[in-house]
N, C-alpha and C positions, 0 to 999 in steps of 0.2 A: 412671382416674377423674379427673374434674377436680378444682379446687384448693377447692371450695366444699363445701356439704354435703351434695350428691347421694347422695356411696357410702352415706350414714346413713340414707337418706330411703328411702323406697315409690315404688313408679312412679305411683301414687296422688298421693303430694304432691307428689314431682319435677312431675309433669304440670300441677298447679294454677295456674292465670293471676292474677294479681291485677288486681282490677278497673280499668276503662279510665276509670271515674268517679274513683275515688277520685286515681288521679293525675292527671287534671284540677283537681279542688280544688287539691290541695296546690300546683300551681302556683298556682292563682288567690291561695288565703291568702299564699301566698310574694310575690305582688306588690303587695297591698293590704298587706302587712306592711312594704314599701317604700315605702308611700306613695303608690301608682299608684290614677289613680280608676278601678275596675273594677266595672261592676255583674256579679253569680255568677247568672248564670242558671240555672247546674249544680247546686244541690244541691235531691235530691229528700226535701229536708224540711224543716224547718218552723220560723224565727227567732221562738222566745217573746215577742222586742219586738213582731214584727207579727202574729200567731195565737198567742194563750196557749191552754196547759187549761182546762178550765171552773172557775169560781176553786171551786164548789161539790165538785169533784173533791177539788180540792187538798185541802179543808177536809177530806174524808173522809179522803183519805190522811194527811193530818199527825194527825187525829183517831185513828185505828188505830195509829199509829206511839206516840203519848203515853200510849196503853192497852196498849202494851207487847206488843203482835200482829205480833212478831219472830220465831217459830220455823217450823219445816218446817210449807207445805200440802200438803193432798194433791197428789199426781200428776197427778192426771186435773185438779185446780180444785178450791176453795171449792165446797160445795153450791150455798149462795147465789147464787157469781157464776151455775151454768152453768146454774140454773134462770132468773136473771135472763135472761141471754143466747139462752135457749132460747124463753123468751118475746118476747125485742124481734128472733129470726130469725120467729117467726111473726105477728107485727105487721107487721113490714117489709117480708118478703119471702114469706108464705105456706109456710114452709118448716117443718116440726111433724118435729124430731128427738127432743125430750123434753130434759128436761137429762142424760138418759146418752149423746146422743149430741153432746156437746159436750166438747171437751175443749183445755182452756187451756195453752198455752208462751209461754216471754219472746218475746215479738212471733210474728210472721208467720208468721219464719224455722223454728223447728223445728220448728211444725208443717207447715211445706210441707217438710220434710226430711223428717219422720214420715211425709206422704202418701207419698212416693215409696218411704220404704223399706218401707212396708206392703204395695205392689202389685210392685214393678219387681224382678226376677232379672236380673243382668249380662246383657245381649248382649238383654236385651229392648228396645224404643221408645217411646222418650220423644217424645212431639209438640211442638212448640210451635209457637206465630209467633214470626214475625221481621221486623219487630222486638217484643223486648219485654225486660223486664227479667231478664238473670241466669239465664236457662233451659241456656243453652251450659253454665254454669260448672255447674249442674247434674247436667247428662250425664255429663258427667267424675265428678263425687261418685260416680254410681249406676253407673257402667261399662255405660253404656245406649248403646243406638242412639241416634244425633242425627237427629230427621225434625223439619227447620226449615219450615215451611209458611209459604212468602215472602205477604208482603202487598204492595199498593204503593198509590199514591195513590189511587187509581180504587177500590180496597178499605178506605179512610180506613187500610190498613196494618195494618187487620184480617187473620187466616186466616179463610177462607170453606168453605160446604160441597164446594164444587168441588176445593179442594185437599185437603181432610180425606180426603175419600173418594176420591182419587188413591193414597194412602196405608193407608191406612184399616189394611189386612189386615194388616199390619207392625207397627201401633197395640196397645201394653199401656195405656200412660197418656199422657193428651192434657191438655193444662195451659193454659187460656184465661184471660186478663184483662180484665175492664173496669170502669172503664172502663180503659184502658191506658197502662201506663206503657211507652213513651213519649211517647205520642202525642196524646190526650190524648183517644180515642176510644172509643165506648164500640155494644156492638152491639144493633142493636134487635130486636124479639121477630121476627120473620120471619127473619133470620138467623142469629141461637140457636138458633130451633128447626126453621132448614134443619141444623145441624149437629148438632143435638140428632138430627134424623131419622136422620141415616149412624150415628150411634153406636148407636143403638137397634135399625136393621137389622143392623147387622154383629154385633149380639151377640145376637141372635136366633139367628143362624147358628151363632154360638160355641156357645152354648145348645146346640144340637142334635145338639152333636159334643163337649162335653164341653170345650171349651176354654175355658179364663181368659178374660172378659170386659175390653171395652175400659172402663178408667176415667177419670170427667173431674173434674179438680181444676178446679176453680173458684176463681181468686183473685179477689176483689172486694173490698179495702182500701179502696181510695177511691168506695165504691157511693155512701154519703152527698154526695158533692161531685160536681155533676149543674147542666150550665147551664140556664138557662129553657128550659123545652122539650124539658127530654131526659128521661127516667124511664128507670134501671135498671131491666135486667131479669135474673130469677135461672133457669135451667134447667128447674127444676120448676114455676114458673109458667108455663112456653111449652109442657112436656111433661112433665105428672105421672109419668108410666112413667121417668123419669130420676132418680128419688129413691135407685133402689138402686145407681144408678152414680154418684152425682155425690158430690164432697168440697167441701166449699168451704172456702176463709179468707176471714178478718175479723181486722181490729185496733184497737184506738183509739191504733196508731201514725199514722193517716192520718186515721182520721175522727173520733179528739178534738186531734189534734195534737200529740200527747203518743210523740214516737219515742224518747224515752228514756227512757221507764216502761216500754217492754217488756210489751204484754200484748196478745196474739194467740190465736186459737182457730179450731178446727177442726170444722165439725159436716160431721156423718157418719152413716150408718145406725146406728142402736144393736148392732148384731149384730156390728160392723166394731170395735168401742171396745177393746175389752181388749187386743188387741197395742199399740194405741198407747199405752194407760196406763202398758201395762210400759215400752216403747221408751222416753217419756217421762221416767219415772221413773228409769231409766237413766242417763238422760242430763242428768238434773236440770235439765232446761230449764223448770222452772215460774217465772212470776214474784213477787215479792213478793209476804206477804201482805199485808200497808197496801193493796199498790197492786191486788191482787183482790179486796180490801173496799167499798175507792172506787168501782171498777168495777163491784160490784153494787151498790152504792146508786145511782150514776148511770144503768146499765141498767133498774133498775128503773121509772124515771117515762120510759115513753117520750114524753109530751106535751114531756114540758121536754127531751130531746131533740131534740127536731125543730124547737122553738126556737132549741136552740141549732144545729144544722144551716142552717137557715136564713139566719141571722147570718151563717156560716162564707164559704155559697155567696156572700153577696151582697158580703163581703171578696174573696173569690176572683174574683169577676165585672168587681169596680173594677178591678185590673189585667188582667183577660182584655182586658177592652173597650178599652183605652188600648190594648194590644198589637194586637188587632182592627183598629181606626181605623187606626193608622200604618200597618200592613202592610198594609192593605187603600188607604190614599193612595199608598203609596212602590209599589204594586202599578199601581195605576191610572194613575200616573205615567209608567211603562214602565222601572222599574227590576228587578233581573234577581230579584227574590225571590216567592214563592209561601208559601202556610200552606194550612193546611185547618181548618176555624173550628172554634172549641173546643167540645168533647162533653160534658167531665166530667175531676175530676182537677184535679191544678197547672199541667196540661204542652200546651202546644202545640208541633206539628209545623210544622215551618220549613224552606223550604229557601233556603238564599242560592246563587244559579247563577253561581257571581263567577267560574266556571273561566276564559271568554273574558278576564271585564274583568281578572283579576290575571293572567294567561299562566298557572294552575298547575292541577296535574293530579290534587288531592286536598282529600277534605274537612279532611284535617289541615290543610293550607295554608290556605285558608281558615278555619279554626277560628282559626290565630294571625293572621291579618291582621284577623277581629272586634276580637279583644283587645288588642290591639298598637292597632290606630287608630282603633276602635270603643270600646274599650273594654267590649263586652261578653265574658262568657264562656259558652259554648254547649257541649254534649256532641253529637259525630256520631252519628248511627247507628250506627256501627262498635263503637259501647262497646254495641249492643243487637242486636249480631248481624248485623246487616243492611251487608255486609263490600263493595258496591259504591261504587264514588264518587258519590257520585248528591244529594251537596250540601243533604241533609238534614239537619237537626241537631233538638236537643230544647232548646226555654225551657222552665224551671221557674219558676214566681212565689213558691214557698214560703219565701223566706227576703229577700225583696227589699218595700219600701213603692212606695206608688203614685208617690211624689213619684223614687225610684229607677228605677222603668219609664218615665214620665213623658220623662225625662235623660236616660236611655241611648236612645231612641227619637230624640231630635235630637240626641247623638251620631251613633247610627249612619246617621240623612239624611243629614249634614253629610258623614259618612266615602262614604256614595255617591254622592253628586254629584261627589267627586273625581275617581271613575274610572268613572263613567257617559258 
């Protein structure tokens, strides 16, 4: 045995990666803690100096907090919040689970860990695309099949029906995002409900032979964050017959900005609820009550919602468009970079093609010559699966100002005309 803590460990944890994001930051803090001017295009969340919570929230939460509403909630969620919740999924998205069939964890996370251990038995198939966020490190949790259903540009880096159903038969749970991290793309109704269709035929077929149906987790955290022109779309708006397969997440880690209150949910068929309640419970992954008080009172009005959504989009838009412009000049220019125009979400798709002009043969290489003489810092694809060199990377604008996108945009002209 080696000199570390292997012999102690599971083949389970021995196996576990840490993520290819977080030691991106930690360099990046490490060199802005030096003093280096670095704009972080790497983190996918959210600096309270440039996107606050709704100050209305806050008020709710410190309100619950001064009323002494400190002890265990339920399990499953506050009544309140999952009626609220249940309501603004059927406003938003036509989605009618009832409030039993919503059920609230400290963010995203455990309920997308709850989906998967509701449906997946070891050695069954977990789908994803690739790229996307954290699905790999997944597999590994569930002791699943890895079926990565590659995207590439030409498919905005989408998974398409074409690949699904290449697959298909191998298929327990299929896990789609949009709009998508990282990409920053989001799929329109003719393509959800081309793959809405393979899911529905193939478990027809299941049906009729008695076998476990394919199911589709649906993560949609950043559904609210939508450029002019783009409209989320949810599964059962494109194919009502998918209501008994489909899971979805939701956070107002993403779409109030709020990623460390921790408050995610799961709506799901009502008949599907009770293991997860236990699981849940279990696992004590509920989040505070203050911060599931706030949440329903802010759920509730969804007009002043969509106000504030609004607001959000049109913060998010100011630096899309600055990022847009430059790349779209430094593109027309004949310099070796490429994007694909932003969909929805913080994040646009980049690629810088510097392999000829730096002599180097990786998007690593490139990732430190950004930062190094750019001064930007950029996450590869590689941290989303997608394990080609292929000089893609992911800008996030969530923790960066305009006047920061702005600077780093004629840094990095200045750093390409060098070696152009």
């Amino acid at each position: 045995m080696g000199s570390g803590g292997e012999w102690y460990l599971s083949d389970l944890a021995n196996g576990i990666e840490r993520s290819r994001i977080l030691s991106i930051a930690t360099q990046v803090k490490k060199m802005k803690a030096e003093g280096k001017l670095v704009t972080a295009f790497t983190f996918g969340d959210f600096s309270p100096e440039q996107f606050g919570v709704p100050q209305s929230f806050t008020e709710e939460l410190t309100a619950a907090v001064k009323q002494n509403q400190t002890n265990y909630p339920p399990a499953a969620g506050l009544p309140e919040l999952r009626e609220s919740l249940s309501n603004w999924m059927i406003h938003k998205y036509g989605l009618n689970v009832g409030s039993e069939g919503i059920i609230v964890g400290s963010g995203a996370r455990p309920v997308l860990f709850a989906s998967f251990k509701l449906f997946l038995e070891p050695g069954e198939g977990l789908a994803h695309g690739v790229p996307a966020w954290n699905n790999h490190y997944y597999v590994h949790l569930n002791s699943a099949i890895d079926i990565a259903i590659q995207g590439d540009s030409e498919s905005r880096f989408l998974p398409t029906a074409d690949g699904i159903r290449a697959r298909i038969s191998e298929i327990r749970v299929l896990i789609l995002n949009s709009p998508l991290n990282p990409t920053g793309t989001c799929f329109t109704a003719n393509e959800l409900g081309e793959i809405c269709d393979v899911v529905l035929e193939e478990n027809e077929k299941r049906r009729k032979v008695g076998k476990k149906p394919v199911m589709l987790v649906y993560d949609q955290v950043y559904s609210t964050m939508t450029a002019k022109g783009i409209e989320h779309v949810h599964p059962v708006q494109v194919r009502p017959d998918m209501f008994e397969f489909t899971i979805t997440l939701d956070a107002i880690s993403k779409s109030l900005t709020a990623t460390g209150l921790r408050l995610g949910w799961m709506a799901l068929p009502p008949k599907l609820a009770g293991p997860v309640i236990a699981l849940i419970g279990h696992m004590g992954s509920w989040p505070a009550r203050p911060v599931q008080q706030a949440a329903a009172v802010t759920y509730s009005d969804p007009i002043k919602l969509e106000s504030y959504f609004e607001d959000l989009d049109s913060r998010i838009s100011a630096r899309m468009e600055i990022l847009f412009k430059n790349f779209s000049n430094m593109k027309d220019a004949g310099f070796p970079v490429d994007f694909i125009p932003p969909q929805g979400g913080i994040y646009l798709s980049t690629r810088f093609n510097l392999f000829s002009a730096l002599g180097v043969n990786t998007n690593e290489e490139i990732r430190l010559w950004l930062l190094n003489e750019a001064g930007i810092a950029v996450i590869p694809f590689q941290a989303f699966g997608l394990e080609e060199e292929s000089g893609w990377f992911r800008i996030s604008i969530g923790a960066v100002s305009v006047e920061e996108v702005s600077e780093a945009m004629i840094r990095l002209e200045n750093a390409l005309k060098i070696i152009h």
